[in-house]
C-alpha positions as CSV (number, residue, x, y, z in Angstrom):
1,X,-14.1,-170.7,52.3
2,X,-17.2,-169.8,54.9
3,X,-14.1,-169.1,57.0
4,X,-12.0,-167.3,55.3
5,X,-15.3,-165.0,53.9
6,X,-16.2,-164.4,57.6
7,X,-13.4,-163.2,58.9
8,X,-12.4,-160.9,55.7
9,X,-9.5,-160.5,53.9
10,X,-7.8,-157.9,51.6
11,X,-8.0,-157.2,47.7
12,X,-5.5,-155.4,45.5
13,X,-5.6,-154.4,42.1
14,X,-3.9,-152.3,39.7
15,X,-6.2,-149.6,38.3
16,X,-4.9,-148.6,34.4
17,X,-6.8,-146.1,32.6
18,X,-8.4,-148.5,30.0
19,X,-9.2,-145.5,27.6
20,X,-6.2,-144.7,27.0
21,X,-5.8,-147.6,25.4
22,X,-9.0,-147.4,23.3
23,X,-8.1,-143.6,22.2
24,X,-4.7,-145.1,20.8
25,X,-7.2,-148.2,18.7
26,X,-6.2,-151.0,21.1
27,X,-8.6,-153.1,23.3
28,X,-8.5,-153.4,27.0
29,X,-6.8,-156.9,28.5
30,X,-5.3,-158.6,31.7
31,X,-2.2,-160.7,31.2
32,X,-2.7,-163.6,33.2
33,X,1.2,-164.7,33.4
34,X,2.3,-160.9,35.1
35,X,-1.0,-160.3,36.8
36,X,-1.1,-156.9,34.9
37,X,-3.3,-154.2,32.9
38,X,-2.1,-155.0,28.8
39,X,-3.9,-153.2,25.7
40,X,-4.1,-155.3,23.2
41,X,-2.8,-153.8,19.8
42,X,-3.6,-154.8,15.8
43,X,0.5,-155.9,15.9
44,X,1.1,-156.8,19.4
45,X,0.3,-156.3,23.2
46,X,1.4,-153.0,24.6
47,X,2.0,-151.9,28.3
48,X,-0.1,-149.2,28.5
49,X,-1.4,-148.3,25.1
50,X,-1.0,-148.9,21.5
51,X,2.2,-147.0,19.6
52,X,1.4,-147.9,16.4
53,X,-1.3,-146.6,13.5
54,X,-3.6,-145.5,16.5
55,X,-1.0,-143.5,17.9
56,X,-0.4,-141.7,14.8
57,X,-4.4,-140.6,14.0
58,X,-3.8,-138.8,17.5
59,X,-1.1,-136.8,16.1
60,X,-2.0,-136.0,13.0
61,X,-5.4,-134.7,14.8
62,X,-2.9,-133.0,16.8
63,X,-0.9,-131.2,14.2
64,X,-4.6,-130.7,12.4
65,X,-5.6,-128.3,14.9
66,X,-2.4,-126.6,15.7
67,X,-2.0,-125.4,12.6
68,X,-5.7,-124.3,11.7
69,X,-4.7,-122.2,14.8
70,X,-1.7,-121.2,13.1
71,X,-3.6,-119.9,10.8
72,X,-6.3,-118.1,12.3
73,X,-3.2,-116.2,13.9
74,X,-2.1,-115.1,10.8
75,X,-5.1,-114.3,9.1
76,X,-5.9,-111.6,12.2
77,X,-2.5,-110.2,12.1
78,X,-2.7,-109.9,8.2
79,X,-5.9,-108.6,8.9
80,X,-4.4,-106.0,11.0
81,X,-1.7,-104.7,9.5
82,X,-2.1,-101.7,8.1
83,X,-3.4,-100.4,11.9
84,X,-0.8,-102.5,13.2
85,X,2.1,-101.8,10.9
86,X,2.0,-97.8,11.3
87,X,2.7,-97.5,14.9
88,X,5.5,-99.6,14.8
89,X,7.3,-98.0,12.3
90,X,6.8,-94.4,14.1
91,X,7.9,-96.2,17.2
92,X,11.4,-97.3,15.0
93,X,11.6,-93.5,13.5
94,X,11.2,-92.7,16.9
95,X,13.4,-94.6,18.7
96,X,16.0,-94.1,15.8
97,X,15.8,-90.4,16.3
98,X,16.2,-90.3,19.7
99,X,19.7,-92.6,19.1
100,X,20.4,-89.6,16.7
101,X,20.1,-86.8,19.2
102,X,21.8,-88.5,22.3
103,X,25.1,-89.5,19.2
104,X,24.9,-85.9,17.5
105,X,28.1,-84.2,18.7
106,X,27.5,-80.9,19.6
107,X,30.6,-80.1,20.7
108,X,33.7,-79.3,20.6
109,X,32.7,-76.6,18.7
110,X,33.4,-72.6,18.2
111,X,30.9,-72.2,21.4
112,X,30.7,-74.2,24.4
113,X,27.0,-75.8,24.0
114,X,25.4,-76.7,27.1
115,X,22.5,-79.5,27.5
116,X,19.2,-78.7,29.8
117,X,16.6,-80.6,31.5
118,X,13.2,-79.6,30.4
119,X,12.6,-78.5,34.0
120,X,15.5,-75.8,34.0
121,X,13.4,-74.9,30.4
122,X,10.3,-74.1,32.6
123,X,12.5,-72.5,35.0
124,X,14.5,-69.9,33.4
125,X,11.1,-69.2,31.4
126,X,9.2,-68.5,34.6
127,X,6.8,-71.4,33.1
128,X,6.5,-69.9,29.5
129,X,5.6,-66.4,30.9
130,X,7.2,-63.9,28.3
131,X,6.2,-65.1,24.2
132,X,8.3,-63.4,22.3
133,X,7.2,-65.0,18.8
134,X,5.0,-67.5,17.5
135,X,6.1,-69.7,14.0
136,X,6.2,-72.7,12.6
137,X,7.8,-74.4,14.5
138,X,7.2,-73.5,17.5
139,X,6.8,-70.4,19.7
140,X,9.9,-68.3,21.0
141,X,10.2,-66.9,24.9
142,X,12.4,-64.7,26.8
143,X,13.8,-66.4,29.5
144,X,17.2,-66.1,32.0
145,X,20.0,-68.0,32.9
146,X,21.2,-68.4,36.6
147,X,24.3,-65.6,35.7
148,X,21.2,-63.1,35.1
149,X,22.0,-63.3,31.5
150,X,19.1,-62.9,29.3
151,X,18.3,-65.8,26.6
152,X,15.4,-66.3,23.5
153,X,14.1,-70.1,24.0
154,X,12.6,-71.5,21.0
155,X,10.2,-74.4,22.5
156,X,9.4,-76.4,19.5
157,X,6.1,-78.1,18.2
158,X,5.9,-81.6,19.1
159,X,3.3,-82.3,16.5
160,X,5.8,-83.9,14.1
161,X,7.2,-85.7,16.9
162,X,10.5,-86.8,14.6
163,X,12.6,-84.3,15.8
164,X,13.7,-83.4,12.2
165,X,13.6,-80.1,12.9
166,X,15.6,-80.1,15.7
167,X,18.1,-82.0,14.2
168,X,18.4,-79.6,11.2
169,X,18.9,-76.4,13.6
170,X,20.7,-77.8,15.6
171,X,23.2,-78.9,12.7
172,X,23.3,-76.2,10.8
173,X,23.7,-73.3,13.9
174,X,26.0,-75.6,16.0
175,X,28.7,-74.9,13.3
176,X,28.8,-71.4,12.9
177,X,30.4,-68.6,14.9
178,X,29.9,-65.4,13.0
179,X,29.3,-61.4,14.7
180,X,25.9,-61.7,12.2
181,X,25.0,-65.0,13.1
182,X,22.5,-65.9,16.4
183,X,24.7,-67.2,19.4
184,X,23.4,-70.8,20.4
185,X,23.6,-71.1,23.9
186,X,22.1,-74.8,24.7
187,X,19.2,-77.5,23.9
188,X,17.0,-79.2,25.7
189,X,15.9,-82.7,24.4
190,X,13.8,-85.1,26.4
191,X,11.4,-87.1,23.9
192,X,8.9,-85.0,22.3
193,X,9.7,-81.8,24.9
194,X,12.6,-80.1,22.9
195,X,14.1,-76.6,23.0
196,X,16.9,-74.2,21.6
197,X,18.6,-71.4,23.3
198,X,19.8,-68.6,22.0
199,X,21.2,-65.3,23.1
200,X,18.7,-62.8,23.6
201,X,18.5,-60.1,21.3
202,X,17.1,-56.9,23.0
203,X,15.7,-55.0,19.6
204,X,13.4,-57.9,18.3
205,X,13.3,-58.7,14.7
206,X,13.8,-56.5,11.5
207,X,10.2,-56.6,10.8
208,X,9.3,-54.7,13.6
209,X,11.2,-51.3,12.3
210,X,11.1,-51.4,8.5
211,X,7.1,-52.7,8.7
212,X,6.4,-50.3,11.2
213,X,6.3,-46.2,10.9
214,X,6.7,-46.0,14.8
215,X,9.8,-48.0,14.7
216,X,11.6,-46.6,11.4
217,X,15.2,-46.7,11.4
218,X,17.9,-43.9,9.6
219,X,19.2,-44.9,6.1
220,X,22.1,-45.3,7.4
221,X,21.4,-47.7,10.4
222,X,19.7,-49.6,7.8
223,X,22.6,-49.7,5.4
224,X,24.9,-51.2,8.3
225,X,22.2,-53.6,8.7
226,X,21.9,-55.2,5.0
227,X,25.7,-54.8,5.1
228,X,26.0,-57.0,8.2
229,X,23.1,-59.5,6.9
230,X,25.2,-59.6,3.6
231,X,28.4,-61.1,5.1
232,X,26.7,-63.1,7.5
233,X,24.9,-65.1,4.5
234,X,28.8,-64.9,3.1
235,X,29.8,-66.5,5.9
236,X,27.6,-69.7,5.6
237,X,28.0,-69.7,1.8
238,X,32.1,-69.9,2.3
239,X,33.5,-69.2,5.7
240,X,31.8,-72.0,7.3
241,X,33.7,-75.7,7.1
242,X,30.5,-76.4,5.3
243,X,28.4,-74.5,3.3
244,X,24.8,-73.9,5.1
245,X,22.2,-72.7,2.6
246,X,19.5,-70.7,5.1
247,X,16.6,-71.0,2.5
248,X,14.3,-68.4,4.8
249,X,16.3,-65.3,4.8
250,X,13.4,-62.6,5.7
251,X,13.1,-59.6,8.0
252,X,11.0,-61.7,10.7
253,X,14.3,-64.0,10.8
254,X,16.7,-61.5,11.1
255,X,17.5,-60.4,14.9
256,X,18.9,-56.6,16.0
257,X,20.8,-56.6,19.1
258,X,21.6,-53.4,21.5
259,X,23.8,-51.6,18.7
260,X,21.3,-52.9,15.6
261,X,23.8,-54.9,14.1
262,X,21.9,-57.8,12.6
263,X,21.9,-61.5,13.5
264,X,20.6,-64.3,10.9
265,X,19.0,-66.8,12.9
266,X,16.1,-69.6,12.6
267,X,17.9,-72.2,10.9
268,X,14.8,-74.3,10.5
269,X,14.5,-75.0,6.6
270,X,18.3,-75.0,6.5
271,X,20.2,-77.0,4.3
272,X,24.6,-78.1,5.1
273,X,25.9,-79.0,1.9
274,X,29.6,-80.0,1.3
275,X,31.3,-76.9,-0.7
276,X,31.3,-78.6,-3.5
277,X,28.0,-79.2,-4.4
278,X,26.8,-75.9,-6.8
279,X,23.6,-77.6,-7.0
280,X,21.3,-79.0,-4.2
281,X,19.0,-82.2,-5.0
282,X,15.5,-81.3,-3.4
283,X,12.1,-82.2,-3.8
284,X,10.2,-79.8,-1.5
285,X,9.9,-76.3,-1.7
286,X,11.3,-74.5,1.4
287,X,10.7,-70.6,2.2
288,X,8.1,-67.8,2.2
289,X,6.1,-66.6,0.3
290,X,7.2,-63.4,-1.7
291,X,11.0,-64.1,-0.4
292,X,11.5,-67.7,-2.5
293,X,13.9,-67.7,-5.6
294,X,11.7,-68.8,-8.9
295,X,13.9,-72.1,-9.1
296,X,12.6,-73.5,-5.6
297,X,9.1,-73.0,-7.2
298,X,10.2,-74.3,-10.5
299,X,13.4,-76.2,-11.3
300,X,12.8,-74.4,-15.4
301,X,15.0,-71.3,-14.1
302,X,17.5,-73.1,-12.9
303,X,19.1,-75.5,-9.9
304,X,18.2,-74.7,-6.5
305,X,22.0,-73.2,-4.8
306,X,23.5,-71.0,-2.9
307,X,22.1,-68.2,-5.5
308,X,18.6,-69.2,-3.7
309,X,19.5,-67.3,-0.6
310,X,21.2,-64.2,-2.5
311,X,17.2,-63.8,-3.9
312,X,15.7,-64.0,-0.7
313,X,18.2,-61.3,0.4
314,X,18.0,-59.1,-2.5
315,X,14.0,-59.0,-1.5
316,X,14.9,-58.4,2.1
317,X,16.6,-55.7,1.0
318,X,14.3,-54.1,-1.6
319,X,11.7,-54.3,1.4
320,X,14.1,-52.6,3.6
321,X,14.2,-49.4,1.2
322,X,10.4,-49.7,0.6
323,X,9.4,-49.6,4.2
324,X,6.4,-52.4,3.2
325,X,6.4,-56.0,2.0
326,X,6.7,-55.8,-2.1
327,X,4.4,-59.3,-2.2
328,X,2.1,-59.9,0.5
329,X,0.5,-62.7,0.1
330,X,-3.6,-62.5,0.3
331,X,-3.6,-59.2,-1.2
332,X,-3.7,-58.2,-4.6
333,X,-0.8,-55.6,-5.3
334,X,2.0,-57.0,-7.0
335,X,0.5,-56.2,-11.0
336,X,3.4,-54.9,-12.5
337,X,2.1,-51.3,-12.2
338,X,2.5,-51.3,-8.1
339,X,5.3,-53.5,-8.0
340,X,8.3,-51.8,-6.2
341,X,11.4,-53.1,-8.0
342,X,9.4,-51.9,-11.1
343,X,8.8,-48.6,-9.9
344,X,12.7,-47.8,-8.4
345,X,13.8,-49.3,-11.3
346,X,12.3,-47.2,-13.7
347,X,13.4,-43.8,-11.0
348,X,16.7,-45.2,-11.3
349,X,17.4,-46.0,-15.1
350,X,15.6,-42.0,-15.8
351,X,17.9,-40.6,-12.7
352,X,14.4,-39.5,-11.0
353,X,14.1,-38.5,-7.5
354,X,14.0,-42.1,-5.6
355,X,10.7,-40.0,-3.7
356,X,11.5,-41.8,-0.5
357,X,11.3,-40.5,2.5
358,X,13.4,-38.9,5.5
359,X,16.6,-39.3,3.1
360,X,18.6,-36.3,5.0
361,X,21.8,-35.6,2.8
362,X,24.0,-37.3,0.2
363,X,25.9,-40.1,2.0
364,X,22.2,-41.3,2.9
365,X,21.3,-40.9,-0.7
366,X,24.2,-43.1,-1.9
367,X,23.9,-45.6,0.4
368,X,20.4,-45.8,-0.8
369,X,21.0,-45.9,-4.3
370,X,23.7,-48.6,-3.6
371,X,21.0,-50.8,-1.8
372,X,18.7,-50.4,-4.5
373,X,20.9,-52.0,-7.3
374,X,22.2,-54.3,-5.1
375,X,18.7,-55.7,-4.7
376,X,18.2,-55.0,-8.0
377,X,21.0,-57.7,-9.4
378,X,19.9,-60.5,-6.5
379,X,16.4,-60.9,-7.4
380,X,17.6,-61.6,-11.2
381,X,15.2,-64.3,-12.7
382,X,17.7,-66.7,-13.4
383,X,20.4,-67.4,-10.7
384,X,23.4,-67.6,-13.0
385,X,23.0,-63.9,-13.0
386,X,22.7,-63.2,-9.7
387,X,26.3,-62.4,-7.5
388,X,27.4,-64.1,-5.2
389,X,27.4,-62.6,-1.5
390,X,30.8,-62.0,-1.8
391,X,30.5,-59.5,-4.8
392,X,27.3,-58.2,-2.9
393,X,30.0,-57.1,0.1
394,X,32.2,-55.0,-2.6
395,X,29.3,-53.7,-4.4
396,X,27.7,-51.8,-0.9
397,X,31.4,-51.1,0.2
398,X,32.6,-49.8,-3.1
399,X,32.1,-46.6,-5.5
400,X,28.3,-46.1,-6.6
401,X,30.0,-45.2,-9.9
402,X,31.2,-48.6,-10.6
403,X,28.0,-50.1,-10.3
404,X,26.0,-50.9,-13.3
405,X,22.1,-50.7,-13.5
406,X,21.2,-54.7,-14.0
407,X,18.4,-55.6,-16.3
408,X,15.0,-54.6,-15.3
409,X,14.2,-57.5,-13.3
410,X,10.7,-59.5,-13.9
411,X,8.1,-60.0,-11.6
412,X,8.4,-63.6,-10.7
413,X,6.5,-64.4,-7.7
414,X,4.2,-67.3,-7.2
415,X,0.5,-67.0,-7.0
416,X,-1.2,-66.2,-4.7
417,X,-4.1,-68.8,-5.3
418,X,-0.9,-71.6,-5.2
419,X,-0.5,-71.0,-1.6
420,X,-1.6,-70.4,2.4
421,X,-2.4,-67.0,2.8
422,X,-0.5,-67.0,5.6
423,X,3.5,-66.1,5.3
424,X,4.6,-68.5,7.6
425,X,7.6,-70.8,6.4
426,X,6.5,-74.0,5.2
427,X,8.0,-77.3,3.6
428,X,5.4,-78.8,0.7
């Protein structure tokens, strides 16, 4: 043994993580037959550790804490979801409305309709340099193509950021090829940075001439014009595949090119309708002040149709022959005693003088008078009595004899306290 001990000698051994085997309720042991590590277990030896009850107080620990973390994770999200639950479902409307634009089929249709980058936008826009209007839903600039020709670009708002609106131009003018309907040239569409191109019309809007004593137009110049405005609105009602209610006929929306022949345009607050419907489901008022039928304001008069627009235009009209907005919203003028329609009625019915001005001979005065009942008979309080455009077309082109005087209409405007001062369009 001295020996051995003083010249050395080597010693192995196995080393086995003995807690192990005390985490799983076993105690630590050496089997003296196999020279190895052995945790002895409540049942029977094991290898390594104990697979029994032990074993099983170390996963249920383990499935313990796992799901109180489970449950922290859904007490935070639950926690968060009204923060949470809002930008995901704008990202869905979002992503579900750009799917709509890239599948809308704009074509084939009557005109060729061409796509745009935003950057060609910029660029036949010289960078937004020429404003040509302001509404809205968005602002209007002249801009021009590489053939030199000259185009309106309507760059709309992205503070909606749906693209609703574009969608709802875009469907409504896309179908429609009419001489008195706004040419659609192209769109641009590239997430919230969206524009409409139109054909540039070189004498502005209606507004500018009838509103303005610097800019006033003949009688007859102005007949030609509610004549052309009259079958354009025709045209959507019935010539169209389907029928397109315009819901914001005004003189700001209609557009006078070289030879004043009128174009309806801004297709915004639109409405296509199959030609069967008479009357059109809708929750929201749509139009401007002093230009809305009393059944958009109040479904008591009657079912929002068609007959909506042929008010709008008999107003459009009545302003035409007044030379001034009859309700202007903010100011108080529209008591019955001031009220236009009132006061040419009552000239009319007692065959006075119309006292209007720059009337220069007979035709004129006939083609006046003719305006004047026709506007007469579209701003009827309750649509059934209204005509329809088509019957507005043969009243201006016919006799003035054949036309009857309708009943004196009644002032039917909203209040002005009820609504913006402004006389912007607007959906409520």
């Amino acid at each position: 043994m001295r020996q051995v001990l003083s010249r050395g000698f080597e010693l192995t051994w196995i080393d086995n993580d003995c807690s192990r085997c005390q985490r799983s309720g076993g105690l630590c042991g050496f089997n003296t037959a196999s020279y190895l590590f052995q945790c002895y277990c409540e049942d029977r030896p094991q290898i390594a550790y104990c697979q029994g009850k032990g074993n099983n107080k170390i996963l249920i620990a383990t499935l313990i804490v796992a799901g109180i973390g489970a449950l922290t994770v859904i007490v935070i999200c639950c926690v968060r979801k009204f923060k949470c639950n809002k930008p995901i479902s704008f990202w869905k409307k979002q992503n579900q409305m750009d799917q709509n634009i890239e599948a809308f089929n704009f074509g084939p249709g009557p005109v060729q309709i061409r796509r745009y980058t935003y950057s060609d936008v910029k660029k036949m826009t010289n960078s937004f340099k020429e404003q040509l209007s302001e509404g809205r839903y968005g602002c209007v600039y002249k801009g021009k193509l590489h053939d030199n020709s000259l185009v309106a670009v309507k760059v709309l708002n992205d503070s909606k950021g749906n693209g609703e609106e574009f969608i709802n131009e875009a469907a409504s003018i896309s179908r429609t090829s009419h001489v008195n309907i706004i040419t659609w040239l192209g769109f641009s569409y590239e997430g919230r940075k969206r524009a409409l191109i139109y054909k540039f019309m070189p004498n502005g809007t209606l507004d500018e001439f009838i509103f303005n004593n610097n800019h006033s137009l003949g009688w007859d110049t102005l007949f030609q014009i509610s004549l052309g405005i009259a079958r354009g609105l025709e045209y959507l009602h019935r010539g169209c595949h389907t029928r397109i209610l315009h819901f914001d006929i005004k003189p700001r929306n209609i557009l006078l090119d070289e030879d004043f022949s009128p174009k309806i345009s801004y297709f915004s607050l639109a409405r296509v309708c199959t030609r069967k419907e008479t009357i059109i489901p809708m929750s929201e008022i749509r139009g401007t002040i002093g230009y809305m039928a009393p059944e958009v304001i109040d479904r008591e008069f009657g079912g929002v149709s068609h007959k909506s627009d042929v008010y709008s235009y008999g107003m459009l009209v009545l302003e035409m022959v007044a030379g001034r907005k009859i309700v202007n919203a903010g100011v108080d003028d529209t008591s019955e005693i001031y009220y236009f329609p009132h006061w040419i009625y009552e000239r009319l019915a007692l065959d006075e003088e119309l006292g209007l001005e720059r009337i220069m001979n007979e035709v004129e005065k006939t083609e006046v008078k003719k305006m004047i009942i026709v506007g007469l008979w579209c701003i009827q309080r309750i649509p059934s009595n209204r005509p329809a455009m088509s019957s507005v077309i043969e009243m201006l082109e016919g006799s003035l004899d054949s036309l009857q005087l309708p009943p004196k209409p009644i002032f039917s405007s909203p209040s002005n306290s009820n609504f913006p001062s402004d006389s912007s369009s607007m959906t409520v």
